[in-house]
C-alpha angles and dihedrals in degrees: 000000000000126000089247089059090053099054092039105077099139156324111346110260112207116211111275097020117117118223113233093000102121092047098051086048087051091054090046092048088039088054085038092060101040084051089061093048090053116085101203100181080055091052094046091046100054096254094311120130135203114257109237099176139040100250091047087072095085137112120011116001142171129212115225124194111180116340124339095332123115140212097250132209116230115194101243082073083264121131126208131163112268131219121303105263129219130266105277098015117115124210129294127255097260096048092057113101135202107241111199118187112227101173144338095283102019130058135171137230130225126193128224075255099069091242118114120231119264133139135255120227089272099069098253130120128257144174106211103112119111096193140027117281147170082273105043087073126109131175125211112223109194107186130166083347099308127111118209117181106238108202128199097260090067094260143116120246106238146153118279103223102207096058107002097248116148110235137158101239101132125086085187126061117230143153094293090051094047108109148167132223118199135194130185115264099203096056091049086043094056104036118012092183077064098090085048121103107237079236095061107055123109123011130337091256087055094040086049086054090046095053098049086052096057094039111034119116101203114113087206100077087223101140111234095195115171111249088212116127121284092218085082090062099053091046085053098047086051092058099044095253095104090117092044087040103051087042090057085049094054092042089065088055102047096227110116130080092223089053112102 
């Protein structure tokens, strides 16, 4: 072996240069950047994501209090908090709400059932309404990034510690009234008329129509749709009163099942 071939061991190094150190910068920037593209709280969640904006509050939804455990539906229209899920397992059937926007600030819940979320004169929480009413309303505070569920009594959904039922029993909002609601990010993602009733698509005169056709008792098929202004619709739908307002409607016209 030649003296060349001693000395010459590999590629030539200059004074101040370390050997090895931009790739090893490239890997930590590379693993940096595919960090910030992972949601992890999605991941851990099962592909449902916290809700940071009204109208993002459509569709199916989960309530979360605490982590990775769920306001539940039982089937007697009472609501408790299920079992603790897995990392990476998303909520149960029966735990997956129907989230309908009202207004810009209200929206309104609707169970697997087919009952939407109010509250008895107890405080707790119930799904027996057929329909939308006053207190069927419920209104989503985001604050500091927190959410806390305002309902039309004044008072704050929470957990019952005692028994685990939901009521709305707190004018304040604290830690045990602090919530998320989820929806799955996929399903938004691939459809966004998806969180949309098939009723409430188009315009109110169309969503009127919709709603006499669902609800009508008549065996005839002949539409018994109100002639009163649509202004009053829109004004409703504004303020978050389309559903009362279109029942009321109905009601003049005796043509709904729910109409007394």
């Amino acid at each position: 072996m030649s003296q060349y071939e001693i000395f010459k061991k590999g590629k030539l190094t200059l004074k101040g240069e370390h050997k090895g150190f931009k790739h090893k910068k490239k890997r930590k920037n590379e693993d940096k950047n595919r960090d910030n593209l992972v949601d992890f709280d999605l991941t851990a969640h099962g592909g449902w994501a916290k809700s940071k904006l009204v109208n993002e509050i459509t569709g199916s939804v989960c309530i979360e209090f605490g982590e990775r455990t769920y306001v539940k539906a039982l089937d007697n229209g009472c609501f408790t908090v299920g079992p603790p899920h897995s990392e990476g397992e998303g909520p149960s059937p029966e735990e997956i709400l129907t989230a309908i926007i009202l207004s810009d600030q209200k929206v309104a819940f609707k169970s697997g059932y087919g009952k939407y979320l109010g509250y008895d004169k107890e405080g707790c929480l119930t799904g027996k309404a057929d329909a939308i009413g006053s207190l069927e309303h419920w209104e989503p505070i985001f604050q500091d990034g927190k959410l806390a569920l305002l309902s039309s009594n004044g008072c704050f959904m929470s957990v019952r510690q005692s028994d685990d039922t939901i009521v709305v029993a707190s004018r304040t909002a604290g830690e045990n009234e602090y919530i998320h609601i989820r929806y799955l990010a996929s399903i938004r993602e691939q459809d966004p008329l998806e969180n949309v009733p098939l009723e409430e698509r188009g315009s109110v005169k169309d969503i009127e129509k919709n709603y006499v056709c669902k609800f009508q008792k008549f065996q005839n098929k002949k539409l018994r749709i109100n002639s009163g202004s649509q202004v009053e619709l829109s004004k409703a739908k504004h303020e978050g009163n389309l559903h009362e307002t279109l029942l009321d409607r109905r009601s003049k016209m005796k043509s709904d099942r729910y109409c007394k």
